[in-house]
N, C-alpha and C positions, 0 to 999 in steps of 0.2 A: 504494500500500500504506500503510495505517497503523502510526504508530510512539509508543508514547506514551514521553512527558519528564516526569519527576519534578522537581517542581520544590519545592527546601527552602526553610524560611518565612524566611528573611532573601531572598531573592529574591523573593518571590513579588511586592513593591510593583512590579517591576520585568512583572508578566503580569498587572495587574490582579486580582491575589489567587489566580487561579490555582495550585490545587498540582500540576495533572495536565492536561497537552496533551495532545491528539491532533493527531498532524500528517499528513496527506496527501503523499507524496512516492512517486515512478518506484522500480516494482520495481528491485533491484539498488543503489539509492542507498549513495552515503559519507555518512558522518559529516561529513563538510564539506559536502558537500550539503544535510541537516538542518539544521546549524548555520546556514546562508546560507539557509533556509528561516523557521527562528525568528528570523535576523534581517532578516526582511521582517516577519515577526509582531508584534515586540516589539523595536524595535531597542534601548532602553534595556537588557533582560536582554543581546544580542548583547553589546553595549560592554564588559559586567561577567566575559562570557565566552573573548573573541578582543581581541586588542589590535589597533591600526592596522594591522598586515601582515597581518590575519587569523590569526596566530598562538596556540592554544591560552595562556591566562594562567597560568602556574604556580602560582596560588594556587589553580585552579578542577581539581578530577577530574573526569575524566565516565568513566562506567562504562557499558558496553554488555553489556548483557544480564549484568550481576552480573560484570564483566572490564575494569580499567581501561584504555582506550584508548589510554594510550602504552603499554599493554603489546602489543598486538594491532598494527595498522598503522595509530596515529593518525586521522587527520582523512580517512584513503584506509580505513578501516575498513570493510567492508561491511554493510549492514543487511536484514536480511531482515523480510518481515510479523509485523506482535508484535514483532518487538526492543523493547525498554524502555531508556530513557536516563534515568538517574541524575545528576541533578547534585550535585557533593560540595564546600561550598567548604573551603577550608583554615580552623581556628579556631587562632587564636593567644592566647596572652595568657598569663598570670601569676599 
């Protein structure tokens, strides 16, 4: 099933300019499964997104289908065809 990833332009050096993937993945897929999918794709975006435990980064949201993902059931989140992933990073400053 495809799943498109929105991808914001401070990221995107990281997909080859990419603002919009398409990713092929197994009906029924998690969000951590995508995730482990884009980071066979692009392992540079992966690094910026999951830390060494593969743990979601706390500066990064990902939103599933317009619903952010630690609100839903994280990285075990399920995805169905068409779902859209939003990448959101945190902006700070002053």
């Amino acid at each position: 099933m495809m799943v498109t990833v929105l991808v914001p332009g401070v990221l995107r050096g990281e997909t080859g300019g990419a603002r919009k993937l398409e990713v092929d993945i197994q009906e029924g897929a998690r969000l951590g499964a995508l995730l482990d999918e884009l980071g066979r794709m692009h392992p540079r975006l992966e690094r910026r997104l999951r830390d060494e435990q593969g743990v979601l980064r706390r500066h990064v949201n990902l939103y599933v289908d317009g619903e952010e993902c630690r609100r839903l059931d994280g990285p075990h989140t399920v995805l169905s065809a068409g779902s859209e992933l939003h990448i959101i990073p945190s902006v700070a400053g002053g």
